[in-house]
Phi, psi and omega in degrees: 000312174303338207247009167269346163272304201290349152341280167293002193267286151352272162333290195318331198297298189309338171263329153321301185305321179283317229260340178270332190276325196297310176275044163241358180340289159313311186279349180280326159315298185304346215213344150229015166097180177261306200297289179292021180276289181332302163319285179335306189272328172314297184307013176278305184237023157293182173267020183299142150300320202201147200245184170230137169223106192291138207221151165323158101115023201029069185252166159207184202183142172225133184255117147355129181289352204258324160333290250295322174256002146290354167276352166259314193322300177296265204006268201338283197318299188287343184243355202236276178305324183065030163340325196251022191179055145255003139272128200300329221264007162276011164278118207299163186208155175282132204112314161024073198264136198218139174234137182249101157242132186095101185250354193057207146344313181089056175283284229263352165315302211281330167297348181296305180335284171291342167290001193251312185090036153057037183221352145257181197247124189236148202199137200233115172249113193213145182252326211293151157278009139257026188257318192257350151298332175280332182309299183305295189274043130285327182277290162003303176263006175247009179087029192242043196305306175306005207251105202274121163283058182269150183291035202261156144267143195255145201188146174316358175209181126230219216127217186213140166239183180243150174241110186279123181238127186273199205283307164300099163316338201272358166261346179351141164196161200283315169311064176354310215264348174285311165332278181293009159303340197253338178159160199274338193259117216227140165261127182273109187227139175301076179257172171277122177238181197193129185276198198260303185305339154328256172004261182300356144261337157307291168273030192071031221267104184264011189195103183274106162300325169211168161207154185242135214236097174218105196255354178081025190105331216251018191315308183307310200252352174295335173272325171314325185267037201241118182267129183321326177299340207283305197314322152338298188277351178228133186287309214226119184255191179179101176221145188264129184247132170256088208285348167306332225186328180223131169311111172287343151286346168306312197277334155308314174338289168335287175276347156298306152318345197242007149104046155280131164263140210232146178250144146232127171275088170279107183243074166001332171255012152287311177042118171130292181264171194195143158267130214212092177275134188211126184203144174287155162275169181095000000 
């Protein structure tokens, strides 16, 4: 009798699982075709630990199976819609110092990587540990040997925090309340936080070209902590607002004191997120 509920358990996961990739179908069609739309949704419900997901620009990535459809959703947002480069001039470039924080897997990490040509310096920040171990051997097998992972959250202070993570990992957040948006069931891990000026004297940084901000909910308080020295110092912002829980004009706010000049991109079939483009003048 137990090993017929966990059958069944079993089952019930993989149609939920299938049931998240099918309603990526269209844009998964448009944007790779029917034979690798098919792959994709097949690797949904095999019984595999991690799927490989072949990507531009002849890249690949392997996702976790339970990742797997918020890891094509980001693809889709970082290789397709290009959120994060709807500005010509935020597109990563060679010589480039790029910072990813909250990188997840590391799709747009890895796309910095190749925009750059791989002659710039890329640096990838994930708190979850099993997000940034995949973050790691994802760069790792595309040859991305220069390109540094660390494990922090980037945050008003630092220290240790609780990083709440629900059943899609790609919401992992510093928020509880952000958190439970994604299920009531939640897991508690223990992270390393760091403020941004930390950060860039950790790594020696005197100058970030661009950095990309996708914090979960936690925007308000990583720019509460952005000191003018740190701001000095990053040329170029891109932060993902998550408009459930955080105002993108407050986080423009922010950074208009901090002498950015700022766009925001509400794009209505996104529902949810808002962009928040930010770049010192000079």
């Amino acid at each position: 009798m137990h090993t017929n509920w966990a059958v069944a358990a079993m089952r019930a996961a993989a149609l939920h699982r299938l049931a998240d990739v099918l309603r990526l179908a269209v844009p998964l069609l448009a944007c790779l075709g029917p034979v690798e739309a098919w792959k994709l949704t097949m690797c949904a419900v095999l019984p595999l630990r991690a799927a490989l997901i072949r990507l531009p620009m002849g890249l690949r990535a392997y996702a976790l199976i339970e990742h797997l459809p918020a890891a094509l959703r980001n693809a889709l947002h970082v290789f397709y819609y290009r959120d994060y480069e709807v500005l010509d001039d935020f597109t990563p470039r060679e010589g480039w110092t790029v910072l990813d924080v909250g990188a997840f897997i590391g799709l747009w990490a890895l796309r910095a990587y190749a925009a750059t040509g791989g002659r710039g310096r890329v640096i990838a920040l994930e708190p979850n540990p099993r997000a940034c171990a995949l973050c790691a051997f994802n760069l790792h097998i595309n040859g991305a040997e220069s390109a540094q992972v660390l494990p922090f959250a980037l945050s008003a202070s630092s220290g240790e925090a609780t990083l709440y993570v629900p059943e899609y990992e790609v919401n992992a957040s510093l928020r509880e309340d952000y958190a439970r948006l994604f299920g009531d069931e939640l897991r508690e891990v223990r992270v390393r936080t760091v403020t941004p000026e930390q950060l860039l004297r950790r790594l020696g940084v005197k100058r970030v070209d661009l950095m990309k901000v996708d914090v979960e909910g936690h925007e308000l308080d990583v720019f509460s902590a952005f000191s003018r020295d740190a701001a000095a110092r990053v040329k170029r912002l891109v932060v993902e607002v998550h408009t459930d829980i955080v105002s993108p004009h407050e986080v423009s706010e922010i950074l208009e004191s901090l002498g950015y000049l700022v766009v925001t991109h509400i794009d209505e079939s996104l529902g949810g997120q808002a962009f928040v483009y930010a770049k010192r003048g000079g």
